[in-house]
VONUFI-390069 format. One record per atom (N, C-alpha, C): residue in one letter; x, y, z. Coordinates in steps of 0.1 Angstrom, whole numbers, plus 2048, in hexadecimal, padded with zeros to 3 digits. Example, Ala and Ser with C-alpha at 12.3 -4.5 7.8 and 13.67 -1.06 7.14 Angstrom:
2
a8847C784E a87B7D384E a8847DF84E s8807EA847 s8897F5847 s88180084F 
END
This chain:
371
x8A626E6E6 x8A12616EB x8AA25C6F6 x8A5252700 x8AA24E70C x8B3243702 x8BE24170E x8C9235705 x8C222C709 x8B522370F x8B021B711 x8A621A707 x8A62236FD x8992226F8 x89E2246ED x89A21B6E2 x89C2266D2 x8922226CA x88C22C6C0 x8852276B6 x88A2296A7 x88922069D x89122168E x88521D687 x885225679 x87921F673 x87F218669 x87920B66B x88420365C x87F20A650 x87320864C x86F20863F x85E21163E x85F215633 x85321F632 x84E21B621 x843217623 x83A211616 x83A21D60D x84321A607 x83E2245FB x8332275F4 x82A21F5F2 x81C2225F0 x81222B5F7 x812225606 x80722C60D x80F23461A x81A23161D x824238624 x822232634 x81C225638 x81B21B642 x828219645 x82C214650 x83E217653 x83F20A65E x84B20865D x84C1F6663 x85820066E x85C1FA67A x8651FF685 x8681F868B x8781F8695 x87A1F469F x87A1FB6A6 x8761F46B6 x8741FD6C2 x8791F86CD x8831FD6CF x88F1F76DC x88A1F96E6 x88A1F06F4 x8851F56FD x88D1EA709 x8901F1712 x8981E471B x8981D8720 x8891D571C x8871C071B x8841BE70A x88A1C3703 x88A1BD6F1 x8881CD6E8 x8841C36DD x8811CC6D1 x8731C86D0 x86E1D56CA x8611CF6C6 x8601D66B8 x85A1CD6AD x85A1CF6A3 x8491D96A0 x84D1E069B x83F1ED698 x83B1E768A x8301EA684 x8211EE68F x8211E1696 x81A1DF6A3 x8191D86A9 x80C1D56AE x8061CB6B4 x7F91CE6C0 x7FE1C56C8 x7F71CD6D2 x7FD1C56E4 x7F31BF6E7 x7F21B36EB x7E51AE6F5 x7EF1B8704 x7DB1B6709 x7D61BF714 x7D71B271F x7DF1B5729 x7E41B1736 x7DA1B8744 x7CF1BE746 x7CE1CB74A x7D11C575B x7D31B875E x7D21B876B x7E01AC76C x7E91AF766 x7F51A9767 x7F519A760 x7EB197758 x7E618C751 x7DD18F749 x7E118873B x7DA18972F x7CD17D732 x7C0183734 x7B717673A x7B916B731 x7BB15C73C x7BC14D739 x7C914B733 x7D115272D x7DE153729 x7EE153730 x7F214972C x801147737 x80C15172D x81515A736 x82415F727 x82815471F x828142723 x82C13E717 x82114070C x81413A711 x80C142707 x80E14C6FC x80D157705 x8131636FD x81D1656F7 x82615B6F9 x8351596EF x8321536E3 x82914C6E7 x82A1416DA x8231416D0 x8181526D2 x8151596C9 x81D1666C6 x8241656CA x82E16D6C7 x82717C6C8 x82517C6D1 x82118C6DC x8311926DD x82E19F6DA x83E1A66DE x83D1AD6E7 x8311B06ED x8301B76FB x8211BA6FF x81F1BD70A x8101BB70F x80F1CC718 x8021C8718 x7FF1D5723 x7FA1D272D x7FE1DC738 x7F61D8744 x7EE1E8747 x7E21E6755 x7E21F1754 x7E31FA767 x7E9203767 x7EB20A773 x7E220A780 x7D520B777 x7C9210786 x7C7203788 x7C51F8784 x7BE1E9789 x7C81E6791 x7D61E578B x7E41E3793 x7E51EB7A0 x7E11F67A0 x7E42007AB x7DA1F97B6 x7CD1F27B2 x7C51F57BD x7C61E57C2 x7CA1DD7BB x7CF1D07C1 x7D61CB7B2 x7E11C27B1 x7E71C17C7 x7F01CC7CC x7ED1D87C6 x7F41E27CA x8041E37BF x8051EA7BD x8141F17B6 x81F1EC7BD x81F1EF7CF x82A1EB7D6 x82A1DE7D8 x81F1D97DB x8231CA7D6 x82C1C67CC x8281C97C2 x82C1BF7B1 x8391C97B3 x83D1D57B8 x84E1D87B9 x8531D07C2 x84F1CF7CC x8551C07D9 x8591B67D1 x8551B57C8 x84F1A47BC x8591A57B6 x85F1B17B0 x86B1B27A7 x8691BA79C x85A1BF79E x8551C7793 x84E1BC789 x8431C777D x8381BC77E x83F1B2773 x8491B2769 x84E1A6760 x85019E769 x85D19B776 x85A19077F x84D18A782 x84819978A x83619578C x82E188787 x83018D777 x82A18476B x831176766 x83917A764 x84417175E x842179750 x84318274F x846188740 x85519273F x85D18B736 x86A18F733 x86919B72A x85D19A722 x8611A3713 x8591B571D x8551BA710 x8541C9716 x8461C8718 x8451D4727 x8381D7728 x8331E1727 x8291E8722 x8231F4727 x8161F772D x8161FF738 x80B204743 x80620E73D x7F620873B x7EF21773A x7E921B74A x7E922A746 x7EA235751 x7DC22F75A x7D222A758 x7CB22A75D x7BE236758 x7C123B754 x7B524F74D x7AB247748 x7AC239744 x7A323373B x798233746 x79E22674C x79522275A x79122B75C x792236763 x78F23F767 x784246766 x789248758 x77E24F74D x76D24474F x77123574F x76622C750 x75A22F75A x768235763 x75F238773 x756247777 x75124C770 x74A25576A x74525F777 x73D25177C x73325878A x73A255791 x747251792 x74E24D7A0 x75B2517A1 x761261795 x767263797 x769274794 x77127C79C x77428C797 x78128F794 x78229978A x78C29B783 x78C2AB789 x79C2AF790 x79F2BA797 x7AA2C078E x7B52C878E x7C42CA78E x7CD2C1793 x7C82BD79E x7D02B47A3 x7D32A87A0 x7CA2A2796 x7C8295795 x7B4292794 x7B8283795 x7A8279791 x7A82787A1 x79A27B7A6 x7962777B5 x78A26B7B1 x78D25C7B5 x7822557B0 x78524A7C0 x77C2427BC x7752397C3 x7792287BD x77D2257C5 x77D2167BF x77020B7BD x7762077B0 x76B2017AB x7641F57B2 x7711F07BA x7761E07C4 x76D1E77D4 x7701F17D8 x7691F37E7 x7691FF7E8 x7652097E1 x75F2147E1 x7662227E7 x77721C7ED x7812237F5 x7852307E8 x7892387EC x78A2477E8 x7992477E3 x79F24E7D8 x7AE24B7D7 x7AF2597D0 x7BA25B7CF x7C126D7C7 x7C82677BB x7C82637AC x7D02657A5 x7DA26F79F x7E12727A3 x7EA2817A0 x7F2278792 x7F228378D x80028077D x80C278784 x81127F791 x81D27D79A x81726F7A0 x80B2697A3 x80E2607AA x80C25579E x808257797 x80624B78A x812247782 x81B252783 x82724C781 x83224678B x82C24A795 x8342417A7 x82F2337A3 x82522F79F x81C22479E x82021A792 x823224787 x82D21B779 x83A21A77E x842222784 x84D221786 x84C213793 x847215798 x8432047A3 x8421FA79B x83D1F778E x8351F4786 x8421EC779 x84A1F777A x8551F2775 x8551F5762 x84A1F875F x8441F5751 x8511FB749 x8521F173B x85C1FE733 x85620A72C x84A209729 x843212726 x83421B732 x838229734 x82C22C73B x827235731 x819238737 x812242735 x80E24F73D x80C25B736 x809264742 x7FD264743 x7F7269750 x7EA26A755 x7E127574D x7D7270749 x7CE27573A x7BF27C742 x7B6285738 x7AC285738 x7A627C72E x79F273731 x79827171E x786275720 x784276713 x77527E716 x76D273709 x75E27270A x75A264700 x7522716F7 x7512696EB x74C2716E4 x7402776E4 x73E2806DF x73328C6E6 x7362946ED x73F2906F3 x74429F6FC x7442AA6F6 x7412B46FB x73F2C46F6 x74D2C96F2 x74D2D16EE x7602D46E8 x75F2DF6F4 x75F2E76FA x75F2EA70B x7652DF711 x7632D6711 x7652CD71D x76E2C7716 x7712C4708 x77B2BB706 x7892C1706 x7862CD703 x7942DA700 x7932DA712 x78E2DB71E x7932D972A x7992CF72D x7962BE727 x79A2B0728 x7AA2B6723 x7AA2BB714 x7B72BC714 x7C12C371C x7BD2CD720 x7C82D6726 x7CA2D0732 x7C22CA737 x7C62C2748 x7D12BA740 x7CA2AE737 x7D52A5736 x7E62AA732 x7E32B8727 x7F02BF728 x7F82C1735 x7EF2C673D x7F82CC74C x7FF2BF750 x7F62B7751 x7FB2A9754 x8062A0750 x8042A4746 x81229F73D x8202A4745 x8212AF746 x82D2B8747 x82F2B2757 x8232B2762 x8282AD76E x82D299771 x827293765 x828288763 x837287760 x83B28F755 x84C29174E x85529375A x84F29F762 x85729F76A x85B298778 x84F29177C x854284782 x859275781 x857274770 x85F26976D x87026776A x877261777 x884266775 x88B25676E x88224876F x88B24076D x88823C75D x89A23E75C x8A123D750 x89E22E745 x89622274D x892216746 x883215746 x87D224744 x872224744 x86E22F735 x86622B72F x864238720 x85623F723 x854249729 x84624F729 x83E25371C x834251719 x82C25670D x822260712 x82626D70E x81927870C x809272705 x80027A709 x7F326F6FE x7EE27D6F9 x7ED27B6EE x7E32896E7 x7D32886E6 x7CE2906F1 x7BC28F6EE x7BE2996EE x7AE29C6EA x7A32A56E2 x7982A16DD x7942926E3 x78C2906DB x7852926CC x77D2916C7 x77E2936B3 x77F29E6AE x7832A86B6 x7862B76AF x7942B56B3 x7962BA6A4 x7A32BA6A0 x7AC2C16A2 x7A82D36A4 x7B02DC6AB x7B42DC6B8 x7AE2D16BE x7B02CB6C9 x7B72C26C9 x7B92B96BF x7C42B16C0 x7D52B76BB x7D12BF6B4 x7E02C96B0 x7E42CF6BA x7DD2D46BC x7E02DC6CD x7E72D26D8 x7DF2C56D7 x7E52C06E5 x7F32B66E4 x7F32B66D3 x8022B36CD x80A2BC6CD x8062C36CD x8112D06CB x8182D66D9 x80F2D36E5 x8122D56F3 x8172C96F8 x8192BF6F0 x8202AF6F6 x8282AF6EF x8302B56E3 x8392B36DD x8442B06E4 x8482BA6F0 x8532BF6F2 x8582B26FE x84E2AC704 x84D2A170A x850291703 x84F2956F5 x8542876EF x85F2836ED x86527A6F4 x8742726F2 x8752686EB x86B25C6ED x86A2526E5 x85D2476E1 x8522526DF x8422506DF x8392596E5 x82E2526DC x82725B6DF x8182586DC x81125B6E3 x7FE2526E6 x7F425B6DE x7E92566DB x7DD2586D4 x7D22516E2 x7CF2586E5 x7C52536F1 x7B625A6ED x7A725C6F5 x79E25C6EE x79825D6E5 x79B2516D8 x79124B6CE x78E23F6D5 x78823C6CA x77E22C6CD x77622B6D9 x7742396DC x7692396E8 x75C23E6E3 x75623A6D7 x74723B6D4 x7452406C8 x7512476C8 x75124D6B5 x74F2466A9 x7482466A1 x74B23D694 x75723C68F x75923368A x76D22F684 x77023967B x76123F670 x76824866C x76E25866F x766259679 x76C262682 x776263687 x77E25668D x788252694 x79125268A x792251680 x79A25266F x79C25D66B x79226566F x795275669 x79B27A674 x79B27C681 x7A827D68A x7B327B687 x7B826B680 x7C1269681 x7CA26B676 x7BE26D66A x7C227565E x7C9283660 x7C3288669 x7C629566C x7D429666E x7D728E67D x7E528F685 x7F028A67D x7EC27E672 x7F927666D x7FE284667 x7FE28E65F x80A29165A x81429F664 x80A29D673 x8162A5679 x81829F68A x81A294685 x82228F68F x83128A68C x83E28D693 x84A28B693 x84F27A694 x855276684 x85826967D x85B261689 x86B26968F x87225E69B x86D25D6A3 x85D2576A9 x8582506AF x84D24A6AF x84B23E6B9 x8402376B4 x82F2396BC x82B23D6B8 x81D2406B9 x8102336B7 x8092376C1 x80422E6C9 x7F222F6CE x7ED22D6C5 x7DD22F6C4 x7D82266D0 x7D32286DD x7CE2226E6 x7C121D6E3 x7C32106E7 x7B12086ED x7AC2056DE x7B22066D7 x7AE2026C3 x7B51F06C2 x7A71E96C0 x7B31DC6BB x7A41D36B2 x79F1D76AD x7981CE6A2 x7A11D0695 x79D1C968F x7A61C567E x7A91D0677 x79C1D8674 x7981DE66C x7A11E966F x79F1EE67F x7A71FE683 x7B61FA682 x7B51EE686 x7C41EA680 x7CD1F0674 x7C41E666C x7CA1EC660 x7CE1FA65B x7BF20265F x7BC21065B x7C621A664 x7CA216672 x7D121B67E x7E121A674 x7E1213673 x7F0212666 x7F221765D x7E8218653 x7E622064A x7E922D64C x7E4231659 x7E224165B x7F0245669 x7FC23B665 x80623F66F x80E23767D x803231682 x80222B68E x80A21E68B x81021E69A x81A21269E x8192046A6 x81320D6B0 x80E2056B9 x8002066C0 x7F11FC6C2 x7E71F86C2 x7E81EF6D2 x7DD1F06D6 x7D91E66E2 x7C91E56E5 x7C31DD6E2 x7B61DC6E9 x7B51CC6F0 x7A61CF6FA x7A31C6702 x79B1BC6FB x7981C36EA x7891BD6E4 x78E1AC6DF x7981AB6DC x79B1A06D7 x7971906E2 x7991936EE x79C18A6FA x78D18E702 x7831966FE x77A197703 x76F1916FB x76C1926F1 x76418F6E5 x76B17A6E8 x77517A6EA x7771676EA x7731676F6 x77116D6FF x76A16470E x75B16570A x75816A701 x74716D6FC x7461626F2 x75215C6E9 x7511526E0 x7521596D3 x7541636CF x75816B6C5 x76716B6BC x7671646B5 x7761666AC x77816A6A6 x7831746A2 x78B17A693 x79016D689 x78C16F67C x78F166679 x79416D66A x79D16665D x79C17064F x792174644 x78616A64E x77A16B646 x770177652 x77017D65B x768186661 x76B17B671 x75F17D675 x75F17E683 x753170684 x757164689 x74F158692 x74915B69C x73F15A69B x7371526A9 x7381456AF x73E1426B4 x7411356B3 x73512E6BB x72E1326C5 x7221306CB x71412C6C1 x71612D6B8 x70812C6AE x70911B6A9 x6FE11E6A5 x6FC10C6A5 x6FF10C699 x70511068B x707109682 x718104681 x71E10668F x7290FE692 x7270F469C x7160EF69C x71A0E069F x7230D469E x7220D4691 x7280D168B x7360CF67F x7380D967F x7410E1679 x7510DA67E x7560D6678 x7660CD67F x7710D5675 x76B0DF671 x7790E766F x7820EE674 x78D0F4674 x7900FD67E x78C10E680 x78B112687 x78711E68C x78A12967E x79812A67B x7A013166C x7AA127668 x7A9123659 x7B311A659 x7C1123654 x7BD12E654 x7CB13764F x7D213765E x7CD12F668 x7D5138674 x7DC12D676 x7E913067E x7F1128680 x7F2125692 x7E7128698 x7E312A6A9 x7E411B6AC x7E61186BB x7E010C6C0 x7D81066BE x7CC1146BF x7BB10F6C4 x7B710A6AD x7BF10D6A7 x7B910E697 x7C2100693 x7CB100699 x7D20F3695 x7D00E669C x7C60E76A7 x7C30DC6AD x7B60D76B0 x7AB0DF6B1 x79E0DB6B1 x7990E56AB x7870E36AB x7820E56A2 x7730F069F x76C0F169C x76610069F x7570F46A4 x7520EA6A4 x7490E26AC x7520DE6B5 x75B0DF6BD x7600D66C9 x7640E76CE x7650F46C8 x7691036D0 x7571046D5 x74C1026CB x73C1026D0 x73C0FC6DC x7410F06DC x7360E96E8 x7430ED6F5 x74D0EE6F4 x7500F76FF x747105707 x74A10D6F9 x73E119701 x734115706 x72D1086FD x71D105703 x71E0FE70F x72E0FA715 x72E0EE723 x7320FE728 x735105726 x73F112733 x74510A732 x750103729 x75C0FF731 x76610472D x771110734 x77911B737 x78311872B x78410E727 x79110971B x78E11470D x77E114709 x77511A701 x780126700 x77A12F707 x78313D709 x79214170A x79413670D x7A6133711 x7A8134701 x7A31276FC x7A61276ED x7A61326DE x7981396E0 x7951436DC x79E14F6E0 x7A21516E9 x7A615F6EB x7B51596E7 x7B91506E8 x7CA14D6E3 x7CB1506D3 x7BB14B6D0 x7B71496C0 x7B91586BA x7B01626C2 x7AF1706BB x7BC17C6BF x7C31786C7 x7CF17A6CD x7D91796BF x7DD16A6BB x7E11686B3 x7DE16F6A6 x7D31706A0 x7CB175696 x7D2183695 x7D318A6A0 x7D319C69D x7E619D69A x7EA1936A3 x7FA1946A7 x80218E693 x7F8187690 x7FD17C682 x7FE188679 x7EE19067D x7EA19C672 x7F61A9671 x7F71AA67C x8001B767E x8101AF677 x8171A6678 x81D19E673 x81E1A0664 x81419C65D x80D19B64F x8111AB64E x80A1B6652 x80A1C064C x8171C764C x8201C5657 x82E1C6655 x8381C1649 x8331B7648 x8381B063C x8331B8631 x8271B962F x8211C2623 x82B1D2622 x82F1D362E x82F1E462B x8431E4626 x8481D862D x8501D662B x8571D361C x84B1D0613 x8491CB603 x8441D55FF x83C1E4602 x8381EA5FC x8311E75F8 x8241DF5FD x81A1DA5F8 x80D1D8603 x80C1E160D x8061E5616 x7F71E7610 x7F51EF605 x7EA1F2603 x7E11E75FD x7EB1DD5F5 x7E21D25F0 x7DE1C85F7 x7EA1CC603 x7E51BE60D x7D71C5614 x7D81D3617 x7C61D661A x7BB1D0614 x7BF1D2608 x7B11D25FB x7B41C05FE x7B91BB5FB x7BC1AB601 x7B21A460C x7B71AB61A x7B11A8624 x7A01B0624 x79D1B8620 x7901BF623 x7881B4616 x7901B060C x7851A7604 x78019D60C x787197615 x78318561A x77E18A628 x78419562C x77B19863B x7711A163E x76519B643 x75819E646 x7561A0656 x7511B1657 x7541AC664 x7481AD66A 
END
């Protein structure tokens, strides 16, 4: 491991073998398992860092390609790099962009060389190389990058996904080899999409590349969860303890839990902050609508288990008639609200695993939550 980087695992549930960690990184510790709110454009939407402090976020993500194509990478390095950028002190990590990418279907080709795509903003032509996506994090400043990925959605033919992986192998090794700075921790990503010999394989060719993490990239692109479970079933018993591993684009409750169950450290999705600009909340009883009319009336708070802003100060008929005026506070609140929710949860289950009592806090939470 890099002297800037360490990971220790405190404690490992003796029951179900869920494992609690620190994870050193050169703006803090971050306490494992974790989930990151999603930053993808240098801001967590309608959210200020004190915000995110005062839900006690340990680190956020941003993501490469949006950054890259405004306000540009060399900007936000001019800036001081993107924590100045933001105002965020604690740690960050950059995804590679493969996701995006991957979104951009008809507007993008995948060579040896890299992703040849088109911008989504003005239609301009760009080369993503492994080599320049980490010029781009290293601009970027992140403590954590990623290497430049294939990911493939599910259905893909096992031809094409066993091609997805071997690019993203090649890629790995030229990504390693152009990441030289020392306050930075690269994470390898293992695809294969849902074949599994495909995921052994592409762990087994990214081993040698792990210093201090390591990614789960193509699930939760269309697969049923239980699919995404028996993948991950698969991998937990041969992947190496001293590091922390990192299931991408996963952040509802549920994979939460089960992503823990089955190994996993660290979690990040967009769904939390997206679903509250829609009016949608996590709550310990399932999921609000808060838009429906039988919270006309309703003067309770949103969850009274929660200890958020938006739960401790107004009320699920005054969060309604927001959505129903559009007035932007609605979503501000909600997305602080379900923010909170995932960050309290992961919290909670630390505590459980830390008591050896992980499994009953499942059977606990899955009784009251409906989703």
């Amino acid at each position: 491991m890099d002297e800037n980087f360490k990971f220790e695992i405190t404690h490992i549930d003796k029951n179900s073998g869920a494992r609690t960690g620190k994870f050193y990184t050169p703006h803090g510790v971050i306490e494992t398992p974790i989930y990151m709110p999603v930053g993808t454009q240098a801001t967590v939407k309608s959210l200020s860092s004190r915000d995110l402090k005062e839900i006690e976020a340990q680190i956020i993500l941003s993501n490469t390609y949006h950054l890259y194509l405004r306000p540009t990478s060399e900007l936000i390095k001019r800036a001081g790099g993107l924590h100045k950028f933001m105002n965020w002190d604690r740690p960050i990590l950059t995804d590679s962009g493969g996701f995006q990418v991957f979104s951009l279907s008809k507007m993008r080709k995948i060579t040896n060389d890299g992703v040849e795509f088109r911008s989504h903003l003005n239609g301009d032509k760009h080369l993503m190389s492994p080599e320049k996506c980490i010029e781009v994090q290293n601009n970027l400043g992140s403590d954590i990058v990623m290497q430049l990925d294939v990911c493939t959605e599910y259905g893909t033919s096992y031809k094409d996904s066993k091609r997805a992986m071997e690019i993203t192998s090649d890629w790995l090794k030229r990504c390693y080899d152009a990441q030289k700075n020392p306050k930075q921790m690269l994470f390898p990503i293992v695809q294969g999409n849902v074949f599994c010999d495909l995921r052994e394989e592409s762990l087994n060719r990214a081993k040698s590349y792990v210093k201090c993490g390591i990614a789960i990239g193509g699930l939760s692109v269309g697969e049923p969860k239980e699919k995404m479970y028996e993948v991950l079933d698969f991998l937990k018993p041969k992947w190496e303890n001293i590091s922390p591993r990192y299931l991408m684009g996963v952040g509802s409750p549920d994979c939460l839990i089960e992503g823990v169950l089955r190994g996993v450290d660290m979690f990040d999705c967009v769904l939390a902050t997206r679903i509250a600009r829609n009016g949608t909340a996590f709550t310990h009883k399932g999921k609000v609508v808060i838009k429906n009319a039988k919270y006309k009336e309703d003067f309770s708070p949103l969850d009274d288990e929660c200890d958020c802003e938006c739960c401790k100060h107004y009320t699920r008929a005054y969060l309604r008639h927001l959505f129903n005026t559009g007035e932007i506070l609605g979503a501000r609140l909600v997305s602080l609200h379900n923010l909170r929710f995932l960050i309290s949860l992961m919290k909670d289950i630390r505590q459980s695993i830390n008591e050896d009592r992980f499994l009953e806090f499942r059977e606990e939470f899955y009784k009251k939550y409906k989703d």
